[in-house]
C-alpha positions in Angstrom: 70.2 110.7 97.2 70.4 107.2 98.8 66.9 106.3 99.9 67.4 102.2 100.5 70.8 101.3 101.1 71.2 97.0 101.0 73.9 96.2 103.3 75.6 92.5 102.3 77.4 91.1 104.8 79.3 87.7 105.7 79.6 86.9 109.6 82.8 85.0 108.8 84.5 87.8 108.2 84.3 90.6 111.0 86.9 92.7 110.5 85.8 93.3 106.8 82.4 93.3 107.9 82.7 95.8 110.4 84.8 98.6 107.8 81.6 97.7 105.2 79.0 98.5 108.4 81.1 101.9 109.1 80.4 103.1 105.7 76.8 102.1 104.9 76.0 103.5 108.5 77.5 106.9 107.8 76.1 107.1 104.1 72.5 106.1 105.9 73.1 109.1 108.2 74.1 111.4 105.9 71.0 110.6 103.5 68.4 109.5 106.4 68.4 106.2 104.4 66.7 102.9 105.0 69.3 100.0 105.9 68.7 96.2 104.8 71.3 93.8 106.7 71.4 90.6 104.4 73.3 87.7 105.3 73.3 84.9 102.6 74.1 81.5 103.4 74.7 78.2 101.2 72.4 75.7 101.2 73.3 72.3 103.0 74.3 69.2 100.3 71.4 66.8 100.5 73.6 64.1 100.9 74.5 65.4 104.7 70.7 66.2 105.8 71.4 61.8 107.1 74.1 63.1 109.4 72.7 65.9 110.8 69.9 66.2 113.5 66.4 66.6 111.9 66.1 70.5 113.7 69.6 71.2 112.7 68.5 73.9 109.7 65.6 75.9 112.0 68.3 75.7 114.7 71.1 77.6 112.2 68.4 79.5 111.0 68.0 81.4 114.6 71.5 81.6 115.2 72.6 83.2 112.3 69.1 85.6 112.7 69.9 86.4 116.2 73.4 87.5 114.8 72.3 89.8 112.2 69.6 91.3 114.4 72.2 91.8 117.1 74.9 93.3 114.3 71.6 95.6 113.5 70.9 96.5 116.8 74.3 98.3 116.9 73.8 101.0 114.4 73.2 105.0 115.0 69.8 105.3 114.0 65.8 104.7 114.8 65.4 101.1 114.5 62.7 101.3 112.5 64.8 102.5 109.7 66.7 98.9 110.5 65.5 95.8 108.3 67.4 92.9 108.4 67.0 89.4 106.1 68.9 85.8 105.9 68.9 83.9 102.6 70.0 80.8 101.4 71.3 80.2 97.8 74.5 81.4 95.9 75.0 84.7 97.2 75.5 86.9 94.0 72.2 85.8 92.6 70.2 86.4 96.3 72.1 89.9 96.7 70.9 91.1 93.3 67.5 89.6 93.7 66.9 91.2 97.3 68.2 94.7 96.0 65.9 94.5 92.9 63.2 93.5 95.2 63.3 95.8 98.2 64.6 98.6 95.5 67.6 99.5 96.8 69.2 102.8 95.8 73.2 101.4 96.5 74.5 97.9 97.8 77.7 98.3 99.9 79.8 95.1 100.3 83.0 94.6 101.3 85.4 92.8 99.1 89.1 91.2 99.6 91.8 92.8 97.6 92.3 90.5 94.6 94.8 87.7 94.8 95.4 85.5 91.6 92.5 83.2 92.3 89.8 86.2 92.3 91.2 86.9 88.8 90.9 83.1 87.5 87.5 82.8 89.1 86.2 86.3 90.2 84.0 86.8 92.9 80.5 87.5 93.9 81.3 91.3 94.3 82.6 91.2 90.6 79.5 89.5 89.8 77.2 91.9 91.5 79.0 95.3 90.7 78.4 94.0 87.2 74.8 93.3 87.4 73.0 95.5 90.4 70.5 97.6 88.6 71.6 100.3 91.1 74.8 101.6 92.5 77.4 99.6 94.3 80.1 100.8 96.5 82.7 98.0 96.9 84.8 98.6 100.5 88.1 97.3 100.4 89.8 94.8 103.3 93.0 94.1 104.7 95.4 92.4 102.4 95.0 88.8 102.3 
């Protein structure tokens, strides 16, 4: 059913992270799916690239990398089936783009419950459940 299953997740957020990871894995088992781990991260302001040290993005870059490979690494199944990515950019836009792009079957991303400033402002799971071209399975956190 699911072929290619995009995984979103956000590495300041475990907890969430790791109940989104639980159900992407099982889903992936159950359909002998391909998994896509994609982190996105926002861009730097150009007015800080003076105060930082001129390797400072290739040395974030491998960090972050290293973490999603190593969040990767932990999953029940033949890495091979295993791809992981890191963009930069607004994250609703780089999720959709990446699921249109690999052709992902389902996105699952995990989401806070609403509080009052999701419903003034929304949020990029709003955004993406209501533009993915393909399914999207939104996994709840803890109450904030």
């Amino acid at each position: 059913m699911y072929r290619k299953i995009l995984l979103p997740i956000d590495l300041t957020e475990p907890e969430m992270t790791d109940r989104a990871i639980s159900v992407a894995q099982a889903l992936a088992k159950a359909f002998d799916s391909e998994m896509r781990v994609v982190n996105v991260q926002s861009l730097l302001p150009i007015s800080f690239l003076d105060y930082v040290p001129e390797n400072f993005n290739v040395q974030v870059r491998h960090g972050l990398e290293k973490e999603i490979a190593a969040i990767a690494a932990k999953f029940d199944c033949a890495p091979e089936r295993v791809s992981t990515t890191l963009l930069f950019g607004p994250v609703y836009q780089k999720v959709l783009a990446e699921a249109e792009d690999w052709g992902a079957d389902l996105i699952v991303l995990c989401s806070h419950r609403p509080g009052m400033d999701r419903f003034l402002i929304g949020s990029n799971a709003t955004t993406i459940v209501n533009h993915a071209q393909c399914s999207v399975l939104v996994v709840r956190g803890l109450v904030s």
